[in-house]
N, C-alpha and C positions, 0 to 999 in steps of 0.2 A: 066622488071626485075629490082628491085632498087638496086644499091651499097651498098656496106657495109657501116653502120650508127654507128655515134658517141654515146658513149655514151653524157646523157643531161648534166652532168657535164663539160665535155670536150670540149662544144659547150659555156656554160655560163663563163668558165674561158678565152675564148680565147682573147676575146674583153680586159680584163683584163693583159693578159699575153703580149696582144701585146703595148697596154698603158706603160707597166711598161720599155719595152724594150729603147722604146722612149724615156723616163724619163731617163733611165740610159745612152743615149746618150751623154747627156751633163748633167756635175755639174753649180750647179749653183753658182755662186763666186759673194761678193758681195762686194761696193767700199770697206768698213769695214774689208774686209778681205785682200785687197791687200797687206798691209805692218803690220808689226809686231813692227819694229822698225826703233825712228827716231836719228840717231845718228850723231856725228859730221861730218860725210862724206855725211850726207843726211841719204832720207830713206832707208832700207832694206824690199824687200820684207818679209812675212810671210812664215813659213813654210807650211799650208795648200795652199798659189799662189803658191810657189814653186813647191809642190806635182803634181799641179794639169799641169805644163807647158807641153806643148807637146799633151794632150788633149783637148776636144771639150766641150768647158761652156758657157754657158749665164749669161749675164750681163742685168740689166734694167737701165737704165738712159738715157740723154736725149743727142739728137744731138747738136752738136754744130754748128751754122753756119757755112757751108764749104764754100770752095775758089771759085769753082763756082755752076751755077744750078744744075749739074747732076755732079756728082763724084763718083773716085770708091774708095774711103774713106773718114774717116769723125773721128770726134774726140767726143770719148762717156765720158758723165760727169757726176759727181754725181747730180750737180745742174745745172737747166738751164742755159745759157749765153745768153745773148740778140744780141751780137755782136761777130763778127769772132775771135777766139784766135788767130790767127797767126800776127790781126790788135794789142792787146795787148802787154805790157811790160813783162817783165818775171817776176815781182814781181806780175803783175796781173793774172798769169796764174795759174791756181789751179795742187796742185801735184797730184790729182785723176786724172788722165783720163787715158783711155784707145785710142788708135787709131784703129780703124775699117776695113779694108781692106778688098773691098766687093769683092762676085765672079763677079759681073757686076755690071755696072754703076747705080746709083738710085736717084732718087727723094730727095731734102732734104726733114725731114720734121719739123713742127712749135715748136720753140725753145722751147715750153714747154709741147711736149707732151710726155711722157713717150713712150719709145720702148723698146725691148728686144732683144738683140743682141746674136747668137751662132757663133763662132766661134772654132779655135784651137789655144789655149796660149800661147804665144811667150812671152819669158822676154831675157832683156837685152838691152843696148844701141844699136841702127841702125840707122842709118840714111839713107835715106827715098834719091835711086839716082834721082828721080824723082823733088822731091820738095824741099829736104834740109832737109825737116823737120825730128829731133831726138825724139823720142821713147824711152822709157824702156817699155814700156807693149803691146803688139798688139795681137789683135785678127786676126787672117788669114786666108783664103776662108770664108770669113762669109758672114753674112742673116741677116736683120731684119726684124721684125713685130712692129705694133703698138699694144701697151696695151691697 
């Protein structure tokens, strides 16, 4: 005796319904969008990064060389870096990044390949008891893929 059966609509939307959920998981926020304005106290975030603080977005840009082989952060950039930011001066350090805070330790990977990072969006200064290193923007429990 067979179960009760869907209708064909209900079976062809599903695949679709569940895509869309996914999608709505995370915004996607992009370096463009972080700051809104650069004023004499520095930048200010945007009101869409602001919006968006406290939930779960992806970002695409590129790892930075971390501190060591396997870490559970890393520093995400608009443009590649060939060499560690933390070896850098502060004039050479670019105002985009984000810092990454993975759920577990990971692989670096090659400073010029495109990834896409989800995380939950944290703003504000912290500093980091671990390494010292200050933050205004982190992504936390996050993932990445390669693109």
């Amino acid at each position: 005796m067979a179960g009760p059966s869907l209708p064909r609509r209900t079976l062809l939307a599903a695949p679709l319904l569940a895509a869309g959920r996914a999608a709505q998981a995370a915004e996607r926020l992009q370096f463009d969008d972080l700051y809104g304005d650069w004023t004499v106290t520095g930048l200010r975030f945007s009101d869409r990064t602001k919006a968006l603080a406290g939930r779960s977005v992806s970002m695409a840009g590129f790892m930075a060389p971390p501190l060591k082989a396997e870490a559970d952060f890393f520093v995400l950039t608009r443009d590649p870096l060939s060499m560690c930011p933390f070896c850098s001066s502060d004039a050479e350090w670019p105002p985009d990044v984000v810092v990454a805070y993975l759920r577990r330790e990971a692989q670096p990977t090659a400073p010029n390949e495109v990834i896409e990072v989800t995380g939950t969006l944290e703003l504000g200064s912290w500093t980091d008891p671990a390494t010292g290193f200050v933050s205004q923007a982190r992504l936390r429990d996050a993932g990445f893929r390669r693109t």
